[in-house]
C-alpha positions as CSV (number, residue, x, y, z in Angstrom):
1,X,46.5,39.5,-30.6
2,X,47.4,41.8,-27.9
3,X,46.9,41.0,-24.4
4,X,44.3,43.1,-23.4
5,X,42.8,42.1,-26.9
6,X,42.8,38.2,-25.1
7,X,41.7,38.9,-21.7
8,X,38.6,40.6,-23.4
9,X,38.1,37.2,-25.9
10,X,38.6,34.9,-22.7
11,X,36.3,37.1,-20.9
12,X,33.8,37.2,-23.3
13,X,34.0,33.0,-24.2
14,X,33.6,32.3,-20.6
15,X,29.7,33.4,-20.7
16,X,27.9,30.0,-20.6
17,X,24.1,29.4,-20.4
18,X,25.1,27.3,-17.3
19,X,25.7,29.4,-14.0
20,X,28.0,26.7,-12.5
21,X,30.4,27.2,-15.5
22,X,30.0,31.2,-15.3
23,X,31.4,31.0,-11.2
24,X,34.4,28.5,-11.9
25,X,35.3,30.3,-15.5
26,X,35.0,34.1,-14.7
27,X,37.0,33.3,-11.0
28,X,39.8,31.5,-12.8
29,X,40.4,34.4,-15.3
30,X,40.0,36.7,-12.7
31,X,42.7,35.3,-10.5
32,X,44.8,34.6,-13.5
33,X,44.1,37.6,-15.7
34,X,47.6,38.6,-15.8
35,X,49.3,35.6,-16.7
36,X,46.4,34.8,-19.1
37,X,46.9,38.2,-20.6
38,X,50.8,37.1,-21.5
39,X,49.7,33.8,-22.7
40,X,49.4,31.7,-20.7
41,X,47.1,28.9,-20.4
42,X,47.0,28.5,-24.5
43,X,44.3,25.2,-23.8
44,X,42.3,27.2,-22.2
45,X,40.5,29.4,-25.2
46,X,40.0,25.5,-27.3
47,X,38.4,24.3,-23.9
48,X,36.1,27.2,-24.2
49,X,35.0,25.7,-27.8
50,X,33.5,22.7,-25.9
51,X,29.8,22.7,-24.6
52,X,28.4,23.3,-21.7
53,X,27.4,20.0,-20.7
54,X,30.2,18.1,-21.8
55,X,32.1,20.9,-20.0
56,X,30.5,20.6,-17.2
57,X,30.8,17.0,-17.3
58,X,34.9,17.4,-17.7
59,X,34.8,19.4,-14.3
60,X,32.9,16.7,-12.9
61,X,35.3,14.0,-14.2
62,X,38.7,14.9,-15.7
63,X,40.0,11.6,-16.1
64,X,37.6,10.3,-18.4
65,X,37.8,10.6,-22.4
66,X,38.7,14.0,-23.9
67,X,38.6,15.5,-21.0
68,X,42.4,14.2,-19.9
69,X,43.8,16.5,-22.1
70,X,42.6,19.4,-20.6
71,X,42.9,18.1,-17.1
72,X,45.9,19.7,-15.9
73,X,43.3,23.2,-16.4
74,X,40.7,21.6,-15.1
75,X,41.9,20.7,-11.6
76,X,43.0,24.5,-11.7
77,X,40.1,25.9,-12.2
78,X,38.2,24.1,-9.8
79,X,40.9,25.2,-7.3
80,X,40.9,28.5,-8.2
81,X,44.3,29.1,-8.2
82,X,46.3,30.0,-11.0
């Protein structure tokens, strides 16, 4: 995959049906869209896969269950710092 070809898949995965999710995602690849675009980040496209509201749950706790895998990502996200 080339890395425009990723930016475009991240871009495109990070529509949600929840607006909340939409600000945090679309500002993280934003800010990141370079380092993404050379791979970066490889957890975040199977955090996409999750749903909304577990997603949005993660956000709201990363240190419980499934979500401590990912948390590293999370915390950067809701920073919005890459």
């Amino acid at each position: 995959m080339t890395e425009a070809v990723r930016v475009r898949k991240l871009k495109w995965l990070c529509r949600r049906g929840m607006k909340e999710l939409d600000v945090l995602l679309e500002r993280f690849i934003t800010l990141n869209e370079a380092s993404l675009a050379e791979g970066a980040w490889p957890e975040f496209e199977p955090l996409l896969e999750t749903e909304d509201d577990k997603l949005w749950d993660w956000f709201q706790n990363p240190d419980s269950g499934d979500a401590r895998l990912y948390r590293g990502l999370l915390m950067e996200i809701c920073r919005g710092k890459g």
